[in-house]
PALO-843910 format. One record per atom (N, C-alpha, C): residue in one letter; x, y, z. Coordinates in steps of 0.02 Angstrom, whole numbers, plus 32768, in hexadecimal, padded with zeros to 4 digits. Layout:
AXYZ...
END
This chain:
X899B152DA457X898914EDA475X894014DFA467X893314A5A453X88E8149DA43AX88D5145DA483X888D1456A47CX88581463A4BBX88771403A4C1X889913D6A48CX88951396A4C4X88E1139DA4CAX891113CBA4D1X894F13D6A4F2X895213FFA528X89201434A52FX8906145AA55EX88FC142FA590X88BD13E9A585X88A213DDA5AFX88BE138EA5BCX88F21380A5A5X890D133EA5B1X89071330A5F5X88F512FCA5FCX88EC12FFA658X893312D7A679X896E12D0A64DX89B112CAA664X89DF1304A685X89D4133BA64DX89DE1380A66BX89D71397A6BBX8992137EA6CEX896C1399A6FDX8957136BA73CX8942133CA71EX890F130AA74DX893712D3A777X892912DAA7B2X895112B6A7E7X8915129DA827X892D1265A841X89141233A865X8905124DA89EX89371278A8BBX89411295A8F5X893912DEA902X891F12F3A8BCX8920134CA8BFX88D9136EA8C7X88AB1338A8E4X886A1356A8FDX883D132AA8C6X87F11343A8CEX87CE134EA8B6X87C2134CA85BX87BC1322A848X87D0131BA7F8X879A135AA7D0X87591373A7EAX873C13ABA7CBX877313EBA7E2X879913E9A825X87B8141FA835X87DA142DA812X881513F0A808X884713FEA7C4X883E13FEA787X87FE13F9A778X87DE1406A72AX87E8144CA742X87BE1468A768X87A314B3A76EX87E514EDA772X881914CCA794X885A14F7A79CX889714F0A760X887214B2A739X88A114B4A6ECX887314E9A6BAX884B14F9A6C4X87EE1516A680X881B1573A69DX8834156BA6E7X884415B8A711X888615B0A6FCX88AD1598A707X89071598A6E7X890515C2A69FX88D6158FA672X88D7159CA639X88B815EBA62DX888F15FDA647X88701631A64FX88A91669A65AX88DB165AA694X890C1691A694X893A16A1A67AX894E1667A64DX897A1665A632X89771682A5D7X89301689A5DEX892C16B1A59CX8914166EA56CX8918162FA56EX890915FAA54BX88B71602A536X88971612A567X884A1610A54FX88351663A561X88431690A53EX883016D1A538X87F916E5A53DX87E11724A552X87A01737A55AX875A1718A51DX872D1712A538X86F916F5A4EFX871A16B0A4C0X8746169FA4D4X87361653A4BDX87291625A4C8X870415FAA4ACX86E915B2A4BDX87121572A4E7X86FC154DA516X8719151FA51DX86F114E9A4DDX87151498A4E9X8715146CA4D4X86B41456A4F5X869F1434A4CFX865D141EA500X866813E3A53FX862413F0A572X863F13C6A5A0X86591366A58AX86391350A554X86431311A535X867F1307A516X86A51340A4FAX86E11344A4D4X8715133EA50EX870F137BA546X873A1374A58CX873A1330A595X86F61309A5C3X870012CFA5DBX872F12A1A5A0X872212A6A56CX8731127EA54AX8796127EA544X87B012C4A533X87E612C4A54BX880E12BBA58CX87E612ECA5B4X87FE12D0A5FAX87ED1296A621X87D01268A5FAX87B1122FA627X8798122AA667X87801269A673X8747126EA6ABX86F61263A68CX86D41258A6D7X869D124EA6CAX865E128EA6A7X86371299A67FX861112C8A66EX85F312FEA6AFX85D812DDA6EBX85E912F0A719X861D131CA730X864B12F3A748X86871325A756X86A5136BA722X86841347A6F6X86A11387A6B4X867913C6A6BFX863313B7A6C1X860113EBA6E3X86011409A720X861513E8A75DX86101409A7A1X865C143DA78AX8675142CA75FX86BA1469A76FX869F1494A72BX86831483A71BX867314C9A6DBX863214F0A706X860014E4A727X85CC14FBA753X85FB151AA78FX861E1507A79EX8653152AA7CAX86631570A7BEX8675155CA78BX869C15A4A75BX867915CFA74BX863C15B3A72CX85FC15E5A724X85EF1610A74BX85D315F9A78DX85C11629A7C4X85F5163BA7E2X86481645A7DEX86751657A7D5X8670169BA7D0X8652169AA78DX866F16DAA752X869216BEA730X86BE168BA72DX86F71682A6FDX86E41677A6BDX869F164BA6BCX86801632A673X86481644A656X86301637A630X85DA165BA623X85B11622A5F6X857415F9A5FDX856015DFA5CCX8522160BA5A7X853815F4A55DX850B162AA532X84EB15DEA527X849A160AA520X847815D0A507X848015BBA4B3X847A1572A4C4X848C1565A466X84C01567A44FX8519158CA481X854515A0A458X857C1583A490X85761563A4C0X85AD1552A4CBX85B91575A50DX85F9155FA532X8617157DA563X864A15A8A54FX865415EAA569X868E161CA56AX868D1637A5ABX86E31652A580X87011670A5C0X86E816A7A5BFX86CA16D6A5FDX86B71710A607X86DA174FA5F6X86DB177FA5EBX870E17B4A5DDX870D17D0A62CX874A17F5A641X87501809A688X87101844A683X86EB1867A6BFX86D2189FA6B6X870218BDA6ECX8705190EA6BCX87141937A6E9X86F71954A731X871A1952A770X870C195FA7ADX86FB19ABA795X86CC19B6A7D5X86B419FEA7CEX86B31A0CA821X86BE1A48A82CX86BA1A55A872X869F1A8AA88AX86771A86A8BFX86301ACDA8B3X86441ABBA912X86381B0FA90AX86581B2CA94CX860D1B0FA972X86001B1BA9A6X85D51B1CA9DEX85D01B61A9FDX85EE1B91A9EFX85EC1BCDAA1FX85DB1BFAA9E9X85C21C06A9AAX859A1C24A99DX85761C05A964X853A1C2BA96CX84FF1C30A945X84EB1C38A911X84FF1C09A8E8X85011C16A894X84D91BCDA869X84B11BE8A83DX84941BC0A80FX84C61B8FA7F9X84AA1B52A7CFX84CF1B2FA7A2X84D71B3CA76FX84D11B6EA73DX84D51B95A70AX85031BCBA70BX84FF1BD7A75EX854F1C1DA768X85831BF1A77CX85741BACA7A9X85C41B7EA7A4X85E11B64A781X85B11B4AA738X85D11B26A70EX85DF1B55A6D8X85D61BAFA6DCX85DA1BEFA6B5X86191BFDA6BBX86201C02A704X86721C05A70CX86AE1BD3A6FCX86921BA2A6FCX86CC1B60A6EBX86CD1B66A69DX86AB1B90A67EX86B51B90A633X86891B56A618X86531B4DA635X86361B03A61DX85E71B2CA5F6X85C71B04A5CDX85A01B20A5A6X85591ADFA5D3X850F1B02A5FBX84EA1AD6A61EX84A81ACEA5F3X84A01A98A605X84501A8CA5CDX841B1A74A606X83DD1A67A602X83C31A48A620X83821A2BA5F6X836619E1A619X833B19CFA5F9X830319ABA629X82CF19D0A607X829119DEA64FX827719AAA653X82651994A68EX82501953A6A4X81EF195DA6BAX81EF19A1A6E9X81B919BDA6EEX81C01A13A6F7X81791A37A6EFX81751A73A6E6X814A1A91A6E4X81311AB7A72AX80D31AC4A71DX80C81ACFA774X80941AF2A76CX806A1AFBA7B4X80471AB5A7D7X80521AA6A7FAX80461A6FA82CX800D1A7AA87FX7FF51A43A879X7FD31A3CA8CEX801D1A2DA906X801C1A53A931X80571A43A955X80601A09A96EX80A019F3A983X80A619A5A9B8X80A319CCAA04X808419A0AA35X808319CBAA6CX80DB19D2AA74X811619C6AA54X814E19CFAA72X815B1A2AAA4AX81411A27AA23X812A1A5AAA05X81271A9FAA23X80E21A7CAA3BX80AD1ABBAA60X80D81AC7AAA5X80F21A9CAAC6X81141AB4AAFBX81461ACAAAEDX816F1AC5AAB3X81D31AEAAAC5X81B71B36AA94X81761B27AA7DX81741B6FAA61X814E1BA6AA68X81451B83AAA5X810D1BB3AAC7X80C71BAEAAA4X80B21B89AA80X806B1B84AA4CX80281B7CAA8EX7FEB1B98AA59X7FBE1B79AA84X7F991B47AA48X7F841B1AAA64X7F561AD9AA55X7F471AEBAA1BX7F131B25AA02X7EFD1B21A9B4X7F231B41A988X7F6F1B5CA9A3X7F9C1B7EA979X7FC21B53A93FX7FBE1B62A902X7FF11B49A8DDX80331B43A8E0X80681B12A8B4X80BD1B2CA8B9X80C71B15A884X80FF1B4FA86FX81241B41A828X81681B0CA835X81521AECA801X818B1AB1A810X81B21AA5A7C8X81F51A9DA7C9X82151A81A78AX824F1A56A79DX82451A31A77AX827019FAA77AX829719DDA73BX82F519E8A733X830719CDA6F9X833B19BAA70EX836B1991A6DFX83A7198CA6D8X83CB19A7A6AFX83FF19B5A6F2X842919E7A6E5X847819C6A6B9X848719E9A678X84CF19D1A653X85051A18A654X852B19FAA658X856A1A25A643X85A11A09A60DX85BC1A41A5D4X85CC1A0FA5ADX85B819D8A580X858719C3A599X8555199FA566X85531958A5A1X85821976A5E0X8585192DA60FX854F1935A642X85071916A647X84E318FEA67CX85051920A6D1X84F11935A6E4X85101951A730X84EC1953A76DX84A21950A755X847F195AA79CX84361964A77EX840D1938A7ADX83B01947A7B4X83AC1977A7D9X839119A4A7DAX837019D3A7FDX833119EEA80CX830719F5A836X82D019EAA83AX82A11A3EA873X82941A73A85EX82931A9BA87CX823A1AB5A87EX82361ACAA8BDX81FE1AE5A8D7X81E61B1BA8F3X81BD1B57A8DBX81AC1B9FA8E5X817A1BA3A8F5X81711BDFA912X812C1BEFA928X81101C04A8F0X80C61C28A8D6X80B81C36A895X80D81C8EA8A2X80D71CAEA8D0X80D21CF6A8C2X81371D05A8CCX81401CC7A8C9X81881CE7A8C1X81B21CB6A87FX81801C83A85DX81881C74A810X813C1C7BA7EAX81271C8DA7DDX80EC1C96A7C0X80E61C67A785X81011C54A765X81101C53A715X81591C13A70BX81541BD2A71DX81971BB9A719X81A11BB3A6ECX818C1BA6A6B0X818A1BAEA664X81C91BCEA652X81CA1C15A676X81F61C3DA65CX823B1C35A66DX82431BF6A68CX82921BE7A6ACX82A11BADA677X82D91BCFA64CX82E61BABA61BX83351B99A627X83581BCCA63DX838F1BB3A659X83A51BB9A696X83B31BDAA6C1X83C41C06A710X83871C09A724X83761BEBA75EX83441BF8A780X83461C3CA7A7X838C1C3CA7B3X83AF1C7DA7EAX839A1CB9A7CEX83B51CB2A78DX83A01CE9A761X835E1D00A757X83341CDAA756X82E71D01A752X82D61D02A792X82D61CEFA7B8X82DC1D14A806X82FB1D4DA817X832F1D52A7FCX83621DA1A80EX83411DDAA7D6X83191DBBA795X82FE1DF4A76AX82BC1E0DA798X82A81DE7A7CBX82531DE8A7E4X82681DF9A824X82B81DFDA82AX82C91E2BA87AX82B11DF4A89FX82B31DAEA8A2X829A1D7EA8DDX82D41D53A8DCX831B1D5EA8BEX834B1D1EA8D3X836B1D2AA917X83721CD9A93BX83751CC0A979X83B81CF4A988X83CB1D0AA9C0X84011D1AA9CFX843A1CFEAA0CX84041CB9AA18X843C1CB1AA4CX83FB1C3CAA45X84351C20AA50X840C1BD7AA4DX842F1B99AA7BX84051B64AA8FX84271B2DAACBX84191AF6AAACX845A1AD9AA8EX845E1A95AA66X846C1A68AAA4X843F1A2AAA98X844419C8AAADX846919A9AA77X84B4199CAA7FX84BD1982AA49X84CF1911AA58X84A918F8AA2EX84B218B5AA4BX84C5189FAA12X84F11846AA1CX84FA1821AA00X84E317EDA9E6X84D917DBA9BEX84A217AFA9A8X84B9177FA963X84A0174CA963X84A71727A91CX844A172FA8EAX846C174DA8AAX8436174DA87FX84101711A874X83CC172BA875X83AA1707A858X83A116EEA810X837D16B4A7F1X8386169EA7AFX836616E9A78DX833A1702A78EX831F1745A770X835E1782A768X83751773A7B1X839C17BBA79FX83DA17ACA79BX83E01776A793X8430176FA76CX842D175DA73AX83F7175DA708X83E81750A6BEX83EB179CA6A3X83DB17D1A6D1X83C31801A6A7X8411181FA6A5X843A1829A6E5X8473182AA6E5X84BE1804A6D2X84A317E7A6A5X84BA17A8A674X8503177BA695X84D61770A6D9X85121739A6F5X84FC16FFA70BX850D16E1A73BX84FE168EA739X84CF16AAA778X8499166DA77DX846E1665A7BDX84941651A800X84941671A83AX84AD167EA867X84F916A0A87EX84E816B6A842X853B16E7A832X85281731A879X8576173BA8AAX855F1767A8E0X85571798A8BEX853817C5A8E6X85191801A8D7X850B1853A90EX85071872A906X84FC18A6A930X84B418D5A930X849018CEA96EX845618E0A96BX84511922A9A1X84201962A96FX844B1993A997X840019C5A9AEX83EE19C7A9D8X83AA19FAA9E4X83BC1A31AA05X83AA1A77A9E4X83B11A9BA9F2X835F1AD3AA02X836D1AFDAA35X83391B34AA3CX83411B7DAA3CX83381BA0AA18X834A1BD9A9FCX83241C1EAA0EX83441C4BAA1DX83201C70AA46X83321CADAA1CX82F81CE3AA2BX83051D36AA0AX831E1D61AA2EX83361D9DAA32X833E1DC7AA5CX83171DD4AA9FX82D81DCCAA8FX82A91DD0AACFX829B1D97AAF6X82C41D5BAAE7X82BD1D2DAB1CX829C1D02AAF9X826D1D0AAACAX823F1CDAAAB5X82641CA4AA80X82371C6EAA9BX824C1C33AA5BX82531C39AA1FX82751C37A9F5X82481C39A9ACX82731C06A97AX82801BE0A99AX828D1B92A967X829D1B5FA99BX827E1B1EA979X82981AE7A991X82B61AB4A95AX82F81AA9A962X830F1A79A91BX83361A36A942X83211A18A90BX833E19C8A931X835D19B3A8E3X839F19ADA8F4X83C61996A8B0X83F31957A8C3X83FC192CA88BX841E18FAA8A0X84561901A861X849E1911A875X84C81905A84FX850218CAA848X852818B1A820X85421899A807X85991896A839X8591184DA84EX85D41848A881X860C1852A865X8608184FA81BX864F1838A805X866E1888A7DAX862518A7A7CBX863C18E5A7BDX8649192EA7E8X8632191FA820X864C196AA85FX864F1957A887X86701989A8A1X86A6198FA8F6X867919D2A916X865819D3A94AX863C1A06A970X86861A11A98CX868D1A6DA99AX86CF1A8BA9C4X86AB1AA7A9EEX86B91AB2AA30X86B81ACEAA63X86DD1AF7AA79X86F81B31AA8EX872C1B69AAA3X871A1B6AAAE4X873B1B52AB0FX87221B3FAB64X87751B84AB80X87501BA9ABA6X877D1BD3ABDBX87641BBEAC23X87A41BE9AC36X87B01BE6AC92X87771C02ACA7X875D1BF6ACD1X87331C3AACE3X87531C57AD17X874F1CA5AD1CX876A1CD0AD41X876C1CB5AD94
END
């Protein structure tokens, strides 16, 4: 079926069936399930739509911007509108304590990251207080995004004291891991996990639409002896994980 039989607005379009961007938006989703417009291909442009469906340029746009921040669609700059490819759900327990390099290790997924920042820092007083710092103490800070697969998954943004990272340089992949070689990884941690819609920054870097939901997750990480020794604030990706919880009776 080609895009002005697809989009005949006889097929579809009715007086009484709502919203004329709605039923643009739920014919662009029909087609979508039905295998007609397959992952990564282009729609028609918004001028070509109006022009077949005899809606207004307007209306052709509020249901493709719809879709966008959806997930359903993606605009590439310069190239048009497509359909998004599904991402695979990922699901990371809550009850234990594992890097993003040992969750996406086990799912058989291959993780990259690409550094945003990396280096010894003046603390933020939010800093100096969750890490116990005093005023003229330094903190090692790194900050990247995190891929799996080659798919975008999560900003992450983490904070050390200096005598329990000395050197962030040297965290090229697992942070966990050069902590457990230096005998300082956390053994026990208390995640805030909130909901949130991305911002234009961080839903560019995570290559989805601006105000696409999102999951924002702060955690504080502690050593065997009680002491702090990370603070990370990561914001991941709504459409790619499911936090699990294992909730019992209590005795």
């Amino acid at each position: 079926m080609n895009a002005v039989e697809f989009l005949d607005p006889e097929e579809w379009l009715g007086q009484k069936a709502g919203p004329r961007y709605v039923q643009l938006r739920r014919r662009i989703e029909e087609a979508i399930e039905n295998g007609m417009l397959p992952p990564d291909s282009s729609l028609p442009s918004e001028r070509e739509i109006a022009e077949i469906t005899e809606l207004s340029r307007v209306t052709v746009r509020k249901a493709i911007q719809e879709l966008v921040k959806l997930g359903v669609l993606e605009q590439r700059q310069g190239s048009g509108t497509f359909v998004r490819a599904p991402v695979a759900k990922v699901e990371q327990s809550l009850s234990q304590l594992t890097s993003f390099t040992e969750d996406m290790r086990r799912r058989g997924l291959e993780t990259t990251s690409k550094w945003l920042e990396r280096g010894v820092f003046i603390p933020s007083p939010e800093e100096v207080l969750t890490l116990g710092l005093a005023t003229e103490d330094s903190v090692a800070r790194i900050y990247r995004l995190r891929e799996a697969g080659g798919q975008p998954m999560a900003l992450e943004r983490a904070s050390l004291p200096l005598d329990i990272l000395p050197n962030p340089v040297e965290v090229t992949r697992s942070l966990y891991e050069v902590l457990e070689q230096s005998g300082n990884r956390p053994v026990r941690a208390v995640q805030k996990i909130s909901a949130i819609n991305l911002e234009p920054s961080e839903a560019e870097l995570l290559g989805v639409a601006e105000g696409t939901a999102g999951l924002s997750i702060q955690r504080i990480s502690y050593l065997e002896s009680g002491r702090v020794a990370e603070l990370t604030k990561s914001i991941y990706r709504g459409d790619a994980y499911d936090f699990v919880a294992e909730l019992r009776l209590s005795p």
